[in-house]
C-alpha positions as CSV (number, residue, x, y, z in Angstrom):
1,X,-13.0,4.5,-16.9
2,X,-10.5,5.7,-19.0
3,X,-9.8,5.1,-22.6
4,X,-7.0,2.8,-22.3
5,X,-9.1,0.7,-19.8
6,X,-12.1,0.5,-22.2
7,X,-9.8,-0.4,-25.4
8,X,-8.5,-3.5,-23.3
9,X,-11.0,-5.5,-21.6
10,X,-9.7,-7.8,-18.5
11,X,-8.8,-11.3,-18.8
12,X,-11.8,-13.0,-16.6
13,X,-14.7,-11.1,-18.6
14,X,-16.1,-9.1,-15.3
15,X,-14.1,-6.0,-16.1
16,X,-11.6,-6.2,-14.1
17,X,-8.1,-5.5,-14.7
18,X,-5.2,-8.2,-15.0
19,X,-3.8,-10.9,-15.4
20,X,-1.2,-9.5,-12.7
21,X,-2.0,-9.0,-9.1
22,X,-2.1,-6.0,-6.7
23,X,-0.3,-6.1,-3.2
24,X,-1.6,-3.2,-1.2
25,X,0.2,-2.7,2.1
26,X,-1.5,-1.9,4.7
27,X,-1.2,-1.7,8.6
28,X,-0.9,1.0,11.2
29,X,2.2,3.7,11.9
30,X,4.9,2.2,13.4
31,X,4.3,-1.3,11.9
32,X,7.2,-1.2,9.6
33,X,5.7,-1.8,6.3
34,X,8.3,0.6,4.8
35,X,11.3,-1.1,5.7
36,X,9.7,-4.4,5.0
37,X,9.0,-3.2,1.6
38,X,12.4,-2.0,1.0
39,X,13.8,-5.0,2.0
40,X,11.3,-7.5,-0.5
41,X,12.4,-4.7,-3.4
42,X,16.1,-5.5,-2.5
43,X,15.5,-9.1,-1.9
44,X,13.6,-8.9,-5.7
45,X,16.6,-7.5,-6.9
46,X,15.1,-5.5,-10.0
47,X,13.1,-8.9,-10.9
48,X,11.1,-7.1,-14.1
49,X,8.1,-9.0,-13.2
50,X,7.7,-6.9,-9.9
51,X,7.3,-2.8,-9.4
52,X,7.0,-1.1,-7.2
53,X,4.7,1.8,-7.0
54,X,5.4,5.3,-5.3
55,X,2.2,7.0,-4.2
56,X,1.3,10.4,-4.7
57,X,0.3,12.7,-1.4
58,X,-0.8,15.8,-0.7
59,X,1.7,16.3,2.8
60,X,5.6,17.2,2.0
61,X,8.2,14.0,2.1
62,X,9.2,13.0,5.4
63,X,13.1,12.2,5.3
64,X,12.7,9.5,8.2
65,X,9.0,7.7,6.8
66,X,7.7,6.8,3.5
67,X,9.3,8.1,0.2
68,X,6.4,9.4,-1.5
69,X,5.6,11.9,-4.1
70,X,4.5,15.8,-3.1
71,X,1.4,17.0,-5.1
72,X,-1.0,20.0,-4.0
73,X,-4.4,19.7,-3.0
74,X,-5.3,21.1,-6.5
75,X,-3.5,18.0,-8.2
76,X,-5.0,15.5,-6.2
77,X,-8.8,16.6,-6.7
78,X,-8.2,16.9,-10.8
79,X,-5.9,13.7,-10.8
80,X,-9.0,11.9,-8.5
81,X,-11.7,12.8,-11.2
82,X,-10.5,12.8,-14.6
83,X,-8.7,9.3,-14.6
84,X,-5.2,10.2,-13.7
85,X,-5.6,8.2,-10.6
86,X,-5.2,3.8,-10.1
87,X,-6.7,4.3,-7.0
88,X,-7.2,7.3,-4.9
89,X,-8.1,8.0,-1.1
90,X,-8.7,10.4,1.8
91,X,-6.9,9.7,5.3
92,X,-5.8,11.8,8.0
93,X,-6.8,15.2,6.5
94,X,-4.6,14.1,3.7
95,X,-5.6,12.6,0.2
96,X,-3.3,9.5,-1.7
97,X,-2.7,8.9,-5.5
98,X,-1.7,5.3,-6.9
99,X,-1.0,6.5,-10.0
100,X,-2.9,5.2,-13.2
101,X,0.4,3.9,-14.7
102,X,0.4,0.7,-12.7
103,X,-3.2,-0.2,-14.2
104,X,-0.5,-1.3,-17.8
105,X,1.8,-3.2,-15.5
106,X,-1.1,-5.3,-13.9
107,X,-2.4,-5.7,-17.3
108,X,1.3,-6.9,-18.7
109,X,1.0,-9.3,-16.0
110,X,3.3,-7.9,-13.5
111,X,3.3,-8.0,-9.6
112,X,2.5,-4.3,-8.4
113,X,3.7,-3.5,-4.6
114,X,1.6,-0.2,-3.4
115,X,1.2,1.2,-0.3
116,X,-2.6,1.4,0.5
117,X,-4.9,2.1,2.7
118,X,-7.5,-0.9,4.6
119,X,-10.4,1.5,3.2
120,X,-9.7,1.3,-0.6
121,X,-9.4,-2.5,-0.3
122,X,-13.1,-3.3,-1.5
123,X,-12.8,-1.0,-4.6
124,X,-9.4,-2.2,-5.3
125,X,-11.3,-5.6,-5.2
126,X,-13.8,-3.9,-7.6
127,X,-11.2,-3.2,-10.1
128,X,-8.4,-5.7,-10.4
129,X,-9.0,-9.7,-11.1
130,X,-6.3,-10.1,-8.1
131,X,-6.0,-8.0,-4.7
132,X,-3.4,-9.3,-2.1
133,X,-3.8,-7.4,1.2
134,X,-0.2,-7.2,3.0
135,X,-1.3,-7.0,6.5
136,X,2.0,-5.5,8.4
137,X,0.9,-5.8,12.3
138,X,2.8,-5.2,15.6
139,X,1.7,-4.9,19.4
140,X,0.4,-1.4,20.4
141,X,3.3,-1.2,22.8
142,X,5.8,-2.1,19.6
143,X,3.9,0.5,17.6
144,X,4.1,2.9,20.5
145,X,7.6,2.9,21.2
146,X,8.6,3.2,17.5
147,X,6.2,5.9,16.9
148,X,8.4,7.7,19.7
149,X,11.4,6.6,18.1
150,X,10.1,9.3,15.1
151,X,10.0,11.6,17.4
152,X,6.9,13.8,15.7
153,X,4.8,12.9,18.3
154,X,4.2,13.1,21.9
155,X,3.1,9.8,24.0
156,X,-0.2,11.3,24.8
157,X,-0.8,12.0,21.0
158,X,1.0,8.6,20.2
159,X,-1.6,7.2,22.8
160,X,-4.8,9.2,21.0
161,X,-3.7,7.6,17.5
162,X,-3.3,4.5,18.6
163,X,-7.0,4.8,20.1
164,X,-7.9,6.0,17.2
165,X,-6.4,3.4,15.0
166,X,-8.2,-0.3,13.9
167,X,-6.1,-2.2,15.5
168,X,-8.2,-5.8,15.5
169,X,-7.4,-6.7,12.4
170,X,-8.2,-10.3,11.1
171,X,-6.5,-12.5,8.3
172,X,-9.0,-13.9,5.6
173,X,-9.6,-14.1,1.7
174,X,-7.3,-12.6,0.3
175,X,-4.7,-11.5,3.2
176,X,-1.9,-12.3,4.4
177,X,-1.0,-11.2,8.0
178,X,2.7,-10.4,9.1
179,X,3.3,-9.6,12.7
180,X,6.4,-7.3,12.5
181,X,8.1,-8.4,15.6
182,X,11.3,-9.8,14.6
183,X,14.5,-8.9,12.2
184,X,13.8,-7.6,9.0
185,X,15.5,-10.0,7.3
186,X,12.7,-12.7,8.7
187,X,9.9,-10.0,8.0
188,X,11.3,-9.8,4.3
189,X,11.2,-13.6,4.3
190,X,7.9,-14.8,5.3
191,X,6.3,-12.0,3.4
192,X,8.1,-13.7,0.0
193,X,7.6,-17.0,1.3
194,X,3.8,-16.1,1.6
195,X,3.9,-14.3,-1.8
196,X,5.0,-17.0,-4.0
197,X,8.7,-16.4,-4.2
């Protein structure tokens, strides 16, 4: 834990951090949660309660996907264990950064948006008073045909990921499920109906 963390104790006396809450977005490729995010930050409109947090990766930005930040393989491992990491994770040969900075906006009381990972969910749990899980879903034939759309992939390896992927996922404490099917504009919608706003 780092020193910040130990000079201010959480509000429920178990350790954890708050009073504000964590939404971690999660969900397969191809489910949209990037333009659904986008759209709830525009639909916010710079509402200083809310921030939104770009994660750190060790893969180069991808014009046509998620606006993350670059780091080396190097930065991730030191950042991962001396502190410098919210939350940190390995996935697809790759590892991910929340970066500790949004550990002071949860603490000021503020809604955090991150992009997560279904795997970091229970320590997420372990650390904040409040973890909502923002399930973005789709049909595998939705998924498939958008992962096309990207282009990066072939449909056999589209069809091997999806294979690969969890795809049974299941509402419950904590989460709130969005099938991604329609507009955004009805996405952006029900995800802040659902939210509270």
């Amino acid at each position: 834990m780092n020193k910040l963390a130990e000079e201010t104790p959480a509000t429920d006396g178990s350790g954890r951090i708050g009073p504000g809450r964590l939404v971690l977005v999660v969900g397969p490729s191809g489910a949209g949660k990037d333009t659904l995010m986008e759209g709830v930050r525009k639909a916010l409109g710079g509402d200083p309660a809310c921030h939104f947090v770009r994660r750190l990766v060790t893969r180069d930005a991808d014009p046509g996907s998620e606006d993350h930040g670059t780091i080396s393989r190097r930065d991730y491992e030191a950042l991962a264990s001396n502190g410098g990491a919210a939350l940190h994770w390995e996935a697809h040969g790759h590892g991910y950064v929340l970066p500790v900075a949004l550990d002071a906006d949860i603490r000021a009381g503020k809604t955090v948006f991150a992009n997560g990972s279904r795997k970091m969910i229970g320590k997420a749990r372990e650390k904040y008073e409040t973890v909502v899980t923002l399930l973005i879903t789709a049909p595998r034939e939705v998924l498939a045909e958008r992962l096309l759309a990207r282009g990066r992939e072939t449909r056999e390896e589209i069809a091997r990921r999806l294979d690969r992927a969890d795809l049974d996922y299941s509402a419950g404490d904590g989460v709130i499920a969005i099938e991604n099917t329609g507009s955004i504009s009805d996405g952006v919608r029900l995800i802040l109906k659902r939210l509270g706003y």
